[in-house]
Structures are given as structure tokens and as C-alpha cells.
DSSP file (Angstrom, degrees, kcal/mol; ACC not computed):
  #  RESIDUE AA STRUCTURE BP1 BP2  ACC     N-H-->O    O-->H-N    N-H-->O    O-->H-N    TCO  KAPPA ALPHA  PHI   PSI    X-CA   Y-CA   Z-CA
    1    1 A X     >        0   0    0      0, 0.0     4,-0.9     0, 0.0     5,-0.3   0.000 360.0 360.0 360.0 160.9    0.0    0.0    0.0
    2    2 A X  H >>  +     0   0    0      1,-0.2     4,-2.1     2,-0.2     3,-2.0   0.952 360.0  63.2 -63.8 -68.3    1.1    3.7   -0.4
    3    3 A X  H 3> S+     0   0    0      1,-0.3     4,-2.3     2,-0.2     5,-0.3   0.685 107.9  45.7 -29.7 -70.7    1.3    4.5    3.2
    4    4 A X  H 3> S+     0   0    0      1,-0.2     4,-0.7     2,-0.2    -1,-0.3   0.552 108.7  50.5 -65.4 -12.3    3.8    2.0    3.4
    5    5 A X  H <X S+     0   0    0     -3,-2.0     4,-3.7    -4,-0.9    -1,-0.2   0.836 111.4  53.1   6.5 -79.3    5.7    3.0    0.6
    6    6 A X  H >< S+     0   0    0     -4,-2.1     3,-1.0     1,-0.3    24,-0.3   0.978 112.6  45.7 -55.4 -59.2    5.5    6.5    2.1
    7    7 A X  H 3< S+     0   0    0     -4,-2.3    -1,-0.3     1,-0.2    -2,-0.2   0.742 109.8  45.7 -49.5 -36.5    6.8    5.3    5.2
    8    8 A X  H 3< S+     0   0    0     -4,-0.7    -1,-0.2    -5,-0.3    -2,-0.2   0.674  89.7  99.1 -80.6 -28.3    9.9    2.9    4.2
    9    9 A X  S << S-     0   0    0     -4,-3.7    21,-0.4    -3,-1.0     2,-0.1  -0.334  76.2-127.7 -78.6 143.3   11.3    5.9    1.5
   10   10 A X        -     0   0    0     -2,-0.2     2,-0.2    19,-0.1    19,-0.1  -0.538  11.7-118.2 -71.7 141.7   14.5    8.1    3.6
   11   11 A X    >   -     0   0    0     17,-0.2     3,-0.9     1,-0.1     4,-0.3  -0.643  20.5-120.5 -87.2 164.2   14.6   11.5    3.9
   12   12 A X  G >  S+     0   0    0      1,-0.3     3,-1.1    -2,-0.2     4,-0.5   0.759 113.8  66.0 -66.1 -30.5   17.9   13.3    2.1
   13   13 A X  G 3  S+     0   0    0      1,-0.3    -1,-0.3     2,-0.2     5,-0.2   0.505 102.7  44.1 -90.7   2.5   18.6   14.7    6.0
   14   14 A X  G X  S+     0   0    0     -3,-0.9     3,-1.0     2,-0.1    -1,-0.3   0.739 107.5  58.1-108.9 -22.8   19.3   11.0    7.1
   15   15 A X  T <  S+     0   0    0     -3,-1.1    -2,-0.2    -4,-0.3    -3,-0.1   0.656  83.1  93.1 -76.5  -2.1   21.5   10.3    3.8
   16   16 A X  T 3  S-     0   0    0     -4,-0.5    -1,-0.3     1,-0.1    -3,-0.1   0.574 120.7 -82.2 -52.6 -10.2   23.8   13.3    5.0
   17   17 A X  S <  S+     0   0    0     -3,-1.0    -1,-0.1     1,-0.8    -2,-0.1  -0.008  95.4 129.5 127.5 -56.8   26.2   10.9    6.8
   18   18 A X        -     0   0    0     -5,-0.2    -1,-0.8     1,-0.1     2,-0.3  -0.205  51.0-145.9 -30.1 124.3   23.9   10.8    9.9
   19   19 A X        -     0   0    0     -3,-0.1     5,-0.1     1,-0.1    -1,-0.1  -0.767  27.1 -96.6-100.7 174.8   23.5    6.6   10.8
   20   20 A X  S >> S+     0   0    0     -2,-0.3     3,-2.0     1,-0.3     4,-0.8   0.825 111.8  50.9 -16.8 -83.5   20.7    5.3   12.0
   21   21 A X  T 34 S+     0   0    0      1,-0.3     3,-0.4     2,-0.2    -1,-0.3   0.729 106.1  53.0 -56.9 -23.3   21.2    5.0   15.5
   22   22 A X  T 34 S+     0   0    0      1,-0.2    -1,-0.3     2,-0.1    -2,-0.2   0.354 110.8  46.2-111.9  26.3   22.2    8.3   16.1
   23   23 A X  T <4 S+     0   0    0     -3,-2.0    -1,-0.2     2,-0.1    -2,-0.2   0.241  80.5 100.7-126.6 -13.9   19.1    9.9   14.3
   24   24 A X  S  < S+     0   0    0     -4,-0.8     3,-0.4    -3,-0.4    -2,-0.1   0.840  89.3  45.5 -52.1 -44.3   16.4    7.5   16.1
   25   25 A X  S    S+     0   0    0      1,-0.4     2,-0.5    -4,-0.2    -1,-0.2   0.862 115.4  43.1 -93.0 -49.3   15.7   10.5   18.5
   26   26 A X  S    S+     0   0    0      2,-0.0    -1,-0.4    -4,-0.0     2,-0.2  -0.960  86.2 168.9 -94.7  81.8   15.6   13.3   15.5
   27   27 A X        -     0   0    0     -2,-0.5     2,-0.4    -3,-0.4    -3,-0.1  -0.592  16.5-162.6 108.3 113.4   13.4   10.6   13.6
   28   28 A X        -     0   0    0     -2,-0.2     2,-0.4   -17,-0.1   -17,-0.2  -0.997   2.7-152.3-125.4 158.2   11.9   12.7   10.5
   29   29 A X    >>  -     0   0    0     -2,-0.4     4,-1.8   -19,-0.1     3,-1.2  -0.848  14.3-123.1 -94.5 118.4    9.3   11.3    8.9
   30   30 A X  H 3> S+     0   0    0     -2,-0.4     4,-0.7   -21,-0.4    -1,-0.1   0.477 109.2  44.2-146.5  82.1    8.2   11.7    5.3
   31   31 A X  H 34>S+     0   0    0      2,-0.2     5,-2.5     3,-0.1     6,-0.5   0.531 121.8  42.5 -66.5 -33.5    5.1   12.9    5.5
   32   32 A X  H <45S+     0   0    0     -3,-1.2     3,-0.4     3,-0.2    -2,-0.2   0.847 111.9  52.5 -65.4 -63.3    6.3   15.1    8.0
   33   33 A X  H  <5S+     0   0    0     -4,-1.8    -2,-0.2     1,-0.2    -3,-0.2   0.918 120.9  35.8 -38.4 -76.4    9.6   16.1    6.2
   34   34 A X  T  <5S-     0   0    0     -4,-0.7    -1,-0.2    -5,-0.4    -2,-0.1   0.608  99.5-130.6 -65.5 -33.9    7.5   17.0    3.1
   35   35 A X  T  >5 +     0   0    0     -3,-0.4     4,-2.5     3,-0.1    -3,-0.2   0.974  41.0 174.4  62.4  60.5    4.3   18.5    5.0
   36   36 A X  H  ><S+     0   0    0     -5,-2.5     4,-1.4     2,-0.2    -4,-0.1   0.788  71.8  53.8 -43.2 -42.7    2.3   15.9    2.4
   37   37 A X  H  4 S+     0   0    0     -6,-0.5    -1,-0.1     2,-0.2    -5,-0.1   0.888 112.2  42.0 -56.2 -38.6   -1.2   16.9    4.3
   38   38 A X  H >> S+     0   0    0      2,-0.1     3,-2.8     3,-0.1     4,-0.6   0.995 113.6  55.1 -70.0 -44.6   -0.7   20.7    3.8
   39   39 A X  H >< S+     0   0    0     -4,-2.5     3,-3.3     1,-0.2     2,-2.3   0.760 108.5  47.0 -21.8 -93.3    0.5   19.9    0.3
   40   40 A X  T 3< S+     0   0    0     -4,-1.4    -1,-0.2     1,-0.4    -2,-0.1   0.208 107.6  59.7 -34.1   9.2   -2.6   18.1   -0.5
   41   41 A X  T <4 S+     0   0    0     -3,-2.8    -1,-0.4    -2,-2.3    -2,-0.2   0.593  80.3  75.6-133.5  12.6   -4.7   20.5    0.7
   42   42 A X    <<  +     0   0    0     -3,-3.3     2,-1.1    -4,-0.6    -2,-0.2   0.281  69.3  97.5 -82.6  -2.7   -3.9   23.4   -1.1
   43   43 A X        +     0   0    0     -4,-0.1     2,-0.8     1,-0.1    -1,-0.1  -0.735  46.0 161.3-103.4 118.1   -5.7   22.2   -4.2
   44   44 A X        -     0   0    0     -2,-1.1    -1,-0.1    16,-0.1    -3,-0.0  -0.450  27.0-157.2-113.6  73.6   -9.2   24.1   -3.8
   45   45 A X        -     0   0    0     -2,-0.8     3,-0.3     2,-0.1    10,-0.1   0.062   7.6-162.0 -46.7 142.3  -11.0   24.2   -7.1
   46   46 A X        +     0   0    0      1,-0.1     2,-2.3     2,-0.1     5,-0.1   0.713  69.2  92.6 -79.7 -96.5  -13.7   27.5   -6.7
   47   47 A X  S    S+     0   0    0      1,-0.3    -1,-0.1     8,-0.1    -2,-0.1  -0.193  75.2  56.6 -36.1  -4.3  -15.8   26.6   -9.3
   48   48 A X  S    S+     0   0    0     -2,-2.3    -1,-0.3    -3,-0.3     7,-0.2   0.075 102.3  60.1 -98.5  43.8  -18.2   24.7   -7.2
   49   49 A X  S    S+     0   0    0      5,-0.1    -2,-0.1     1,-0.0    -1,-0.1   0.829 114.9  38.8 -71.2 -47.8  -18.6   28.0   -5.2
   50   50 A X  S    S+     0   0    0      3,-0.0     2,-0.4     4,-0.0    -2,-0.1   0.431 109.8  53.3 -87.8  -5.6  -19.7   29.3   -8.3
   51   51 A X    >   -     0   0    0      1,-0.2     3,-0.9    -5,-0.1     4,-0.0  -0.875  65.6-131.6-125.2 153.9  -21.9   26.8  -10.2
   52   52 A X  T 3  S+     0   0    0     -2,-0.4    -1,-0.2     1,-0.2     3,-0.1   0.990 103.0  68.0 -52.0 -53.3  -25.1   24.7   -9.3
   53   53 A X  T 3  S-     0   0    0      1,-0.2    -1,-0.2    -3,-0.1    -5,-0.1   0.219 104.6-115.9 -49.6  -5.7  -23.2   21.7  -10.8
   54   54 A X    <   -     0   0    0     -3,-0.9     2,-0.3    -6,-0.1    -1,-0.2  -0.088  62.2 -24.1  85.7 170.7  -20.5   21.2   -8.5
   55   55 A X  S    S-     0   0    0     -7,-0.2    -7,-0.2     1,-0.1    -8,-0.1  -0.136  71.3-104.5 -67.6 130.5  -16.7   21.6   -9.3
   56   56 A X    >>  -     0   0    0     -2,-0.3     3,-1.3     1,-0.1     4,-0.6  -0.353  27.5-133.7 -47.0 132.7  -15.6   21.3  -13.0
   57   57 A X  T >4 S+     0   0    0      1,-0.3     3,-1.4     2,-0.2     2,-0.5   0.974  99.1  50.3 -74.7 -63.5  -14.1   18.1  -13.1
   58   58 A X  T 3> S+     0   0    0      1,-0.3     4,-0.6     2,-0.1    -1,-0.3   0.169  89.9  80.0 -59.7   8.0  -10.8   19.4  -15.1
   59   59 A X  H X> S+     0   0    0     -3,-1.3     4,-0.9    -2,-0.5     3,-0.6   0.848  85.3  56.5 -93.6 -25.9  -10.1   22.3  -12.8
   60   60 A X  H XX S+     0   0    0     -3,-1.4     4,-2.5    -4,-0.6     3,-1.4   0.999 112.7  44.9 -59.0 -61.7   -8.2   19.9   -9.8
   61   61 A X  H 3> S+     0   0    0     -4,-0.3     4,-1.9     1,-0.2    -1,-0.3   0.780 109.8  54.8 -56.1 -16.5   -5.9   18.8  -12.5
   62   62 A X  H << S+     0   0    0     -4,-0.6     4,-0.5    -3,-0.6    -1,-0.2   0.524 113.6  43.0 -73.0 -31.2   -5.5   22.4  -13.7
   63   63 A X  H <X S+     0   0    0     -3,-1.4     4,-0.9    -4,-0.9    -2,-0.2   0.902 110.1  51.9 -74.1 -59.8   -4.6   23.2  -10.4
   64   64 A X  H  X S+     0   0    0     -4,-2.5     4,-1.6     2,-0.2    -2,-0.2   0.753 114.3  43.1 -49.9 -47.0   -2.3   20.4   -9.6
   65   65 A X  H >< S+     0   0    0     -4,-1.9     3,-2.4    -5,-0.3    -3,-0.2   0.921 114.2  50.1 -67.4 -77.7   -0.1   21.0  -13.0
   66   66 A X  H >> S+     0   0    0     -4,-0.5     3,-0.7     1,-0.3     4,-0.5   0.454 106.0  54.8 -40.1-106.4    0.0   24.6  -12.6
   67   67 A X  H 3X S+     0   0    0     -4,-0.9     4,-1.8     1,-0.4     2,-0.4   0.474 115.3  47.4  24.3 -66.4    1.2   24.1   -8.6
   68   68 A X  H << S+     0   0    0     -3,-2.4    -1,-0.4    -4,-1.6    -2,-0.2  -0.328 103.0  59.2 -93.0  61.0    4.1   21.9  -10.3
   69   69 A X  H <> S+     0   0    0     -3,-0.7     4,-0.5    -2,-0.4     3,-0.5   0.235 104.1  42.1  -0.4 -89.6    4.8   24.0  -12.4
   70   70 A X  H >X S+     0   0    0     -4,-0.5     4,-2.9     2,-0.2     3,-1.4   0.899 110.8  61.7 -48.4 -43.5    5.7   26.9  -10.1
   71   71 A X  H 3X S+     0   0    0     -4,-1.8     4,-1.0     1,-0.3    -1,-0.2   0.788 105.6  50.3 -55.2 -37.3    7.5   24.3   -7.9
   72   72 A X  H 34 S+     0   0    0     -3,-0.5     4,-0.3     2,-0.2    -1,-0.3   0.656 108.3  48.4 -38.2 -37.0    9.7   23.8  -11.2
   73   73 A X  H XX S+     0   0    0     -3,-1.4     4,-3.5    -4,-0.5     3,-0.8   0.856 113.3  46.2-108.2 -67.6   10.4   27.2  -11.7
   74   74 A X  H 3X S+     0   0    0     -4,-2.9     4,-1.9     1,-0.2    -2,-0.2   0.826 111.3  52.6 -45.4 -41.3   11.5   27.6   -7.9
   75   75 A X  H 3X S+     0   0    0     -4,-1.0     4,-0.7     2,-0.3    -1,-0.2   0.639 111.5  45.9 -80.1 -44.8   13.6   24.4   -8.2
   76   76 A X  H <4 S+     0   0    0     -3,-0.8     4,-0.4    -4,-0.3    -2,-0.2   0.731 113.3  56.8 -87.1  -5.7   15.4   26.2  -11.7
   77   77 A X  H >X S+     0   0    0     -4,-3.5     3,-3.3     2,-0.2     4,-1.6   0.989 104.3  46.2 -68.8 -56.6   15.7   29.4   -9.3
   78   78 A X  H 3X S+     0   0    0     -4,-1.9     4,-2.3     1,-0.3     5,-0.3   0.878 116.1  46.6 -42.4 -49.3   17.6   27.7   -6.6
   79   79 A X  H 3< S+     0   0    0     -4,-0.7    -1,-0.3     2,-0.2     4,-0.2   0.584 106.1  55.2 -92.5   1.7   20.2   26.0   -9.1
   80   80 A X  H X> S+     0   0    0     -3,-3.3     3,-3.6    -4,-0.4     4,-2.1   0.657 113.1  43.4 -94.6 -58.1   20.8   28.9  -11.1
   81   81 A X  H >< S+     0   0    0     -4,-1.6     3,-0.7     1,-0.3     4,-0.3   0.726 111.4  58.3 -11.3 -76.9   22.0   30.8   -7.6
   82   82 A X  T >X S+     0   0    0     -4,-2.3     4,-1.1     1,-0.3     3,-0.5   0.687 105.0  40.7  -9.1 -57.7   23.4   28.0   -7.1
   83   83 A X  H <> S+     0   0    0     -3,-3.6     4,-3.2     1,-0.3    -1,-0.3   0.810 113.3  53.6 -80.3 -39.9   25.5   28.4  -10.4
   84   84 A X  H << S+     0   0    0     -4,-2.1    -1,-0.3    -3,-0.7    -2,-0.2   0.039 109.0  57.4 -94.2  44.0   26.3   32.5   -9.9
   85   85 A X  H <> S+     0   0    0     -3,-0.5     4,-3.1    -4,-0.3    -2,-0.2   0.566 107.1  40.8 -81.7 -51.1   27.5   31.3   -6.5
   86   86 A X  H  X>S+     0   0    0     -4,-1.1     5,-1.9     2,-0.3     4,-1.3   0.731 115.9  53.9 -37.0 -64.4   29.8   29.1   -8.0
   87   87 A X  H  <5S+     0   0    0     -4,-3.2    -1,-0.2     2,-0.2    -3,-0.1   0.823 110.5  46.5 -44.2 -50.0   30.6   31.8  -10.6
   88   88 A X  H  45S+     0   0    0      1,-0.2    -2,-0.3     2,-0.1    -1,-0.2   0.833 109.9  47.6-103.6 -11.2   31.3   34.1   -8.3
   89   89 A X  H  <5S-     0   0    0     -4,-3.1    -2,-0.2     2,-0.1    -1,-0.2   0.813 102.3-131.4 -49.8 -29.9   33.7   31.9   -5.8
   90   90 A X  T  <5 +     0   0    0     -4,-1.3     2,-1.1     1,-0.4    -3,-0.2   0.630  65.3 137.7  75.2  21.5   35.5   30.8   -9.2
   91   91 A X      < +     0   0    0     -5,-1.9    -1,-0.4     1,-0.1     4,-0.3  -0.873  22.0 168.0 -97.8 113.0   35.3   27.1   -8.1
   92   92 A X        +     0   0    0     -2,-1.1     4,-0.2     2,-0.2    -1,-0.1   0.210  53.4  89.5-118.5  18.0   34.3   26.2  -11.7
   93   93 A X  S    S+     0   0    0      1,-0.2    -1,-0.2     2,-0.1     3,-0.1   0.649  92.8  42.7 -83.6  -5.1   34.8   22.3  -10.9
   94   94 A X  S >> S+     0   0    0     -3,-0.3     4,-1.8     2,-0.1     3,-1.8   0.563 100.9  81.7-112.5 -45.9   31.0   22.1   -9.7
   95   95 A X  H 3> S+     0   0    0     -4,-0.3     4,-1.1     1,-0.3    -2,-0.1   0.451  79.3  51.0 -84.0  18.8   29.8   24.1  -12.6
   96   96 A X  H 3> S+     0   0    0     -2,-0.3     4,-0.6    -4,-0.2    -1,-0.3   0.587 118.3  47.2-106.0 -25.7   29.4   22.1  -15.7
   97   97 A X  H <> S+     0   0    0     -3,-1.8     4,-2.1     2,-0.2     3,-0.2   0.890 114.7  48.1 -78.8 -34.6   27.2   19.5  -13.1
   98   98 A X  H  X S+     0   0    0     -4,-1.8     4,-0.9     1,-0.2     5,-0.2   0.979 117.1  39.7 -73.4 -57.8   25.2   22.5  -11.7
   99   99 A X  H  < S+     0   0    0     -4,-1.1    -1,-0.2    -5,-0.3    -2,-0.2   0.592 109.5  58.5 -73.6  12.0   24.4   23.9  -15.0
  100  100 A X  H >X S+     0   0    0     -4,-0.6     3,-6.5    -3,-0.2     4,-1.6   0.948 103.0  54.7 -63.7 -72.0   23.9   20.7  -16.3
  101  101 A X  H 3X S+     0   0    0     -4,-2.1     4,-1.0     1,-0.3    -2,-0.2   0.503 109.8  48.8 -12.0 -43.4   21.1   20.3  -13.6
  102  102 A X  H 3< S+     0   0    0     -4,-0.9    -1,-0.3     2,-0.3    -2,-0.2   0.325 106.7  51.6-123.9 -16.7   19.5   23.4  -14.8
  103  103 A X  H <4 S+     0   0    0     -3,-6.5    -1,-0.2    -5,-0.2    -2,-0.2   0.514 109.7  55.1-108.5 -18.0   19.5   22.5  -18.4
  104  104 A X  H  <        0   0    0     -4,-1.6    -2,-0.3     1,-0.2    -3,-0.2   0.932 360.0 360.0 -72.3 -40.8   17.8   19.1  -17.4
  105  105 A X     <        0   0    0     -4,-1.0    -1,-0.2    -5,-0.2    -3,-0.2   0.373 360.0 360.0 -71.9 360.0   14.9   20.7  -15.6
């Protein structure tokens, strides 16, 4: 089932280096990690505020791309910083992978 799925996958903060044992305490979860409930609740179609008929069926996916979408966009902001960080330390041994990154997305 998904749940368990969701439960077995690692967050990146435990692949840092961090074992096991010494993370049991700081535990993240990630559902938690991810805030998957707020996520999933931030698509609110209007349109059955506005109609007798209930919501237009195509407006949740319309919501849902659009929503990743912008999460795309945020995701090529971070890695081009990333890249005029890079630029401007002159450590140019990271920047054919960063702007790789940037040309993948």
C-alpha cells in the first residue's frame, strides 16, 4: 500500500552521513519532512462555489499541474543561484554539473 511505501522511503537529512542510530531520536518522517497533508490541501477548485453543478471536473488537474509547475520554476531558481555562486567563488569544478542540472529541468 502507499502508506507503506511513504513510510519505508529516507529523507535526504538522514543520507547526509547521519547513521541510523544516532538519528532515532531526531526521527523525520516523510510525511512530516514533506508537510504531504498541507501539500494536498492546497488544491481548492472555486468553481463549485460558483456553479449549481458542483466543481468542473478538469479544474483539480488544472490546479495540480499549474502548482508543479511553479515548484519547477522555484527548483530552476535555486540551481541557477546556485550556479552564480559558484561563478562568483571561481570554483568552476562544480559548474558544468550545476548547470547541467539546470539544463535538465
Amino acid at each position: 500500500p502507499r502508506g507503506d511505501l511513504l513510510r519505508r522511503m529516507s529523507c535526504p537529512l538522514l543520507a547526509s552521513g547521519s547513521s541510523a542510530e544516532e538519528s532515532k531520536s531526531d526521527e523525520v518522517h516523510y510525511q512530516d519532512y514533506l508537510k504531504v497533508p498541507e501539500l494536498l490541501s492546497l488544491q481548492q477548485p472555486r468553481s463549485a462555489l460558483l456553479g449549481e453543478n458542483g466543481a468542473v471536473h478538469d479544474e483539480h488537474l488544472f490546479i495540480v499541474i499549474h502548482q508543479v509547475y511553479e515548484l519547477w520554476f522555484k527548483q530552476i531558481l535555486h540551481e541557477l543561484d546556485s550556479v552564480m555562486g559558484l561563478l562568483s567563488t571561481k570554483v568552476s569544478m562544480h559548474l558544468p554539473w550545476s548547470a547541467a542540472t539546470v539544463l535538465h529541468i
